[in-house]
N, C-alpha and C positions, 0 to 999 in steps of 0.2 A: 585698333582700340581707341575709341574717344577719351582724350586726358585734354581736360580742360580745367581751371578753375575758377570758383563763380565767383565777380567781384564781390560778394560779401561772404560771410561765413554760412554754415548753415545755422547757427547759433550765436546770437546776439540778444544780451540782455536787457541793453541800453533800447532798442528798436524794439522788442518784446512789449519791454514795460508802456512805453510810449504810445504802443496800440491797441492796453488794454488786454494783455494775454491774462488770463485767470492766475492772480494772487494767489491765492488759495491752493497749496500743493494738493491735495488731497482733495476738492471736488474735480481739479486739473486731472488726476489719477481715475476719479471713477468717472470720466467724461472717457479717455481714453480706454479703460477696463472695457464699460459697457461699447464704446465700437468695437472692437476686436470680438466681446462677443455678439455683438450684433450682427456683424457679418455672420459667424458661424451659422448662429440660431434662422437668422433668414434665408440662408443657405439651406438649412436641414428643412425647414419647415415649406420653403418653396419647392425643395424638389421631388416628394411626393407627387405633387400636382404639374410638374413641368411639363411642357408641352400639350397640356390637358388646353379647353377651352374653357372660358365661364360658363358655360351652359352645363359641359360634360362633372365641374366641377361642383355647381350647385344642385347637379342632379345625383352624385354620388354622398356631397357632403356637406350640403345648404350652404354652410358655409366652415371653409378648411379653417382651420384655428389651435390643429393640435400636431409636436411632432411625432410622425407616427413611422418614417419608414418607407421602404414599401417603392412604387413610383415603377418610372420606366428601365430604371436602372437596377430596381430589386435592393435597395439601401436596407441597412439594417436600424432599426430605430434609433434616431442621435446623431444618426451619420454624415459627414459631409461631403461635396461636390469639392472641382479643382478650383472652385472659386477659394474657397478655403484653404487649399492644401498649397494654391500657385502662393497665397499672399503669405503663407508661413515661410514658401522657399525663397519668397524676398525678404522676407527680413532675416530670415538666417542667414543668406549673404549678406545684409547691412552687417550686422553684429559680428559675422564673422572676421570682416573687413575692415568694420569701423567708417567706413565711409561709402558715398554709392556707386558702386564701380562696374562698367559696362559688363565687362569679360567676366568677373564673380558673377554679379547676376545672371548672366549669360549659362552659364557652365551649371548654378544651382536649379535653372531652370529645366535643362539637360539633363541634370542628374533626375529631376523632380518627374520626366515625361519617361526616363529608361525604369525606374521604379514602379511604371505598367498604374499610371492612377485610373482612380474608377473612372474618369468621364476627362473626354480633354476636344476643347474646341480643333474644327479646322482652320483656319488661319492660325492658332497658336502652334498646332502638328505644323504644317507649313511651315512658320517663322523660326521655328527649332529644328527642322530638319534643313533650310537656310543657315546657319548659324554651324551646323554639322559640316557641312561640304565644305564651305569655305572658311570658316571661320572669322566670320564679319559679324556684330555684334547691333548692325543696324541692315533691320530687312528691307527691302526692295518698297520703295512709296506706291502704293496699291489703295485706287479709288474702291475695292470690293475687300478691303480692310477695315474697314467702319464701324468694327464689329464691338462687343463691350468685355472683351476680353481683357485688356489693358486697365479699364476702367474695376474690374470686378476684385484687384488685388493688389490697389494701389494705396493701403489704408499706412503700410508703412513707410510708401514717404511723407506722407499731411504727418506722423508720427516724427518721425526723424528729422525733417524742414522745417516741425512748427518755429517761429519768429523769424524766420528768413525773408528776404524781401520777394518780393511776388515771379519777378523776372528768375531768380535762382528757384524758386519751386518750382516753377516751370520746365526750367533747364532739368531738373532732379527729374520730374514726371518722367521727360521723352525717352530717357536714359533707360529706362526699365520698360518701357511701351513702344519702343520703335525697336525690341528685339525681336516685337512679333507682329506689331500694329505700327504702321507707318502708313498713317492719315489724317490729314487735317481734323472731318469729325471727329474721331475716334481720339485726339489732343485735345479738343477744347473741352468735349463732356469732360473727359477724364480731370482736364487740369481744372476745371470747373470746380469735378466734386471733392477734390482735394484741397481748395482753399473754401469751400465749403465745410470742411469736414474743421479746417483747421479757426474757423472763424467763430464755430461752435464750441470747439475745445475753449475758447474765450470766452464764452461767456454773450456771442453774437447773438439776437433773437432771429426767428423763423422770421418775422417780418421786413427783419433788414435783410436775413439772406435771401430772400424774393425778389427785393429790390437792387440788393450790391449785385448778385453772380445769377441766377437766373431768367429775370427777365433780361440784362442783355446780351448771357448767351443766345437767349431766345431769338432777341432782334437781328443779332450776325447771324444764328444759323437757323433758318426758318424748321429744318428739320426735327429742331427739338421745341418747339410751343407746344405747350402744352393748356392753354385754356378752353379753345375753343369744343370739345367733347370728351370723355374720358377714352385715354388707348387702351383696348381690350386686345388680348392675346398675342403681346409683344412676340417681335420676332429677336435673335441675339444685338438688331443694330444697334448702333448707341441712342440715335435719334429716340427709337421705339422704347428703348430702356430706361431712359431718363425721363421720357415723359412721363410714364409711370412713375417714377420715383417723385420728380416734382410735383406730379397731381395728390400722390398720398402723402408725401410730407406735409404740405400746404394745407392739407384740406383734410388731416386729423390731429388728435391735440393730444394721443400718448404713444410709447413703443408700440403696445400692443395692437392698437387700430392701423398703428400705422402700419407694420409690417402684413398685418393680416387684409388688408387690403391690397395691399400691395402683390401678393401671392395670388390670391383671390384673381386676379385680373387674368391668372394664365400663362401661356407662350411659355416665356423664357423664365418661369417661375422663382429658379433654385438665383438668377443674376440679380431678376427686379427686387426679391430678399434681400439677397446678402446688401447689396448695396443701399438699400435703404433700410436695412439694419446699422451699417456704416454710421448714416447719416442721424440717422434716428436715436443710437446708441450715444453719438456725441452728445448729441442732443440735450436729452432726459437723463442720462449716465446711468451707470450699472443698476442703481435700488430701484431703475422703473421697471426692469426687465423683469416678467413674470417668474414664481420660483417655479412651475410643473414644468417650463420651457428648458428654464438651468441643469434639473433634472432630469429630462429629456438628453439633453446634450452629451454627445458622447464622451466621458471622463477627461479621454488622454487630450483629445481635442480641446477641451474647454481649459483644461491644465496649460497647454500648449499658447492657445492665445491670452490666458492675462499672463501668462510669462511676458510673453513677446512681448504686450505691450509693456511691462512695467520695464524691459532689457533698452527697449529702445526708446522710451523718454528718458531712460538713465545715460541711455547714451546722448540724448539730445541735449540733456541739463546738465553732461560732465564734458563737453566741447565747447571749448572761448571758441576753438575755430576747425575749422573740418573743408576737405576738399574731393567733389566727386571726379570719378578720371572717368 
């Protein structure tokens, strides 16, 4: 079991304030609200279309834009993928626990693949059937882990770290991502879009997150540039994932373009969503999200994530100090 503690807390109000965390409880709340359901909603609404092409998709539905169901998986209208359901079973471990702890996470993640979910990556099967045998709570460093697994359910630690110092969010990421994803790529996007997420919840503009987290992941990891032509029909890597996501956050200026673009692109439809729902949701915050979308979403589900999120900024703003093991 990794027990370690981060020389800072996760929660600091003196270092908070000093870098501009959102004043304001309540746009702080619907910045949060809207990602939790952002991920859902791009979740549902991508995986209709998943694995489709753009071509199979504009030839079925000009352009996708509505959640309807349906898909390779046979979803029922509203419904969500394990992107959703993995990021519910880490913050039920946070909350459970109070802090972010390998062996919890580890165990809710176990319990979350023996509950038979609709759709569950290989390399996550993998990394939890690792985790079974031995009971080691960090998988095996695998260059063909790169995958955006890690990345797709990481909303509640940017949630639970927000004002933490960078090197401790960090720390917080691997903890929950090297149960199943133990790779460099598959670290940097993730820990990328996590202080992305959390820089937003401030109050950050799109333009400075271009600048601060973006382009110089881009420059260390070539595999994730995303200027040079738009990536059509992502495959699950991170590289493929995030280019999308950065190509449609940058290059549209509401929730709704963005994630329906986002989808629109193909491949790995239900990850390039959720996650740029994430992003998109801190963004704009909850009143930008369309109401037929909210509607759409399946009750218990939607019920489920602005729980979450309001349990675990409450757990974030009622800790002077917290330690992950």
């Amino acid at each position: 079991m990794l027990s370690s503690a981060p020389p800072h807390p996760i929660h600091d109000p003196q270092h908070e304030h000093s870098n501009g965390c959102c004043a304001d409880p309540a746009v702080l709340k619907s910045r949060v609200r809207g990602s939790y359901l952002g991920l859902a909603i791009g979740d549902a609404l991508g995986a209709t279309v998943e694995f489709m092409t753009p071509y199979e998709i504009r030839h079925q539905y000009q352009v996708h834009q509505e959640i309807l169901g349906g898909g390779w998986l046979r979803l029922k209208k509203g419904q969500v993928t394990d992107d959703t359901t993995m990021a519910l079973a880490l913050g039920e471990a946070i909350l459970a626990t109070g802090v972010i702890n390998a062996s919890a996470i580890a165990a809710a993640f176990d319990a979350w693949m023996r509950a038979k979910p609709v759709d569950i990556g290989h390399t996550v099967r993998s990394g939890l059937m690792h985790y079974r045998r031995t009971g080691k709570t960090t998988a095996p460093e695998d260059e063909m882990s790169a995958g955006n697994g890690a990345c797709m359910r990481c909303l509640p630690i940017a949630i639970t770290t927000l004002g933490a110092n960078e090197k401790a969010v960090r720390q917080a990421s691997k903890i929950q991502a090297h149960i199943t994803h133990n790779n460099p790529l598959s670290d940097a996007g993730t820990e990328t879009v996590i202080l992305m997420i959390q820089a937003l919840f401030k109050g950050q503009t799109l333009n400075q997150q271009l600048h601060h987290y973006a382009h110089p992941l881009a420059a260390k990891y070539p595999q994730f540039y995303f200027r040079k032509r738009p990536c059509q029909n992502p495959s699950g890597f991170i590289g493929h994932t995030l280019r999308v996501v950065f190509d449609t956050l940058f290059n549209t200026d509401s929730f709704e373009d963005c994630l329906v673009e986002a989808v629109n692109r193909g491949g790995d439809a239900d990850t390039t969503g959720a996650i740029a729902g994430m992003l998109a949701g801190a963004c704009y915050g909850e009143t930008a999200i369309p109401q037929r979308w909210l509607k759409a979403l399946d009750a218990k589900i939607q019920g489920a994530c602005t729980a979450q999120a309001e349990q675990l900024l409450s757990l974030r703003n009622a800790a002077s100090e917290a330690n992950w093991e």
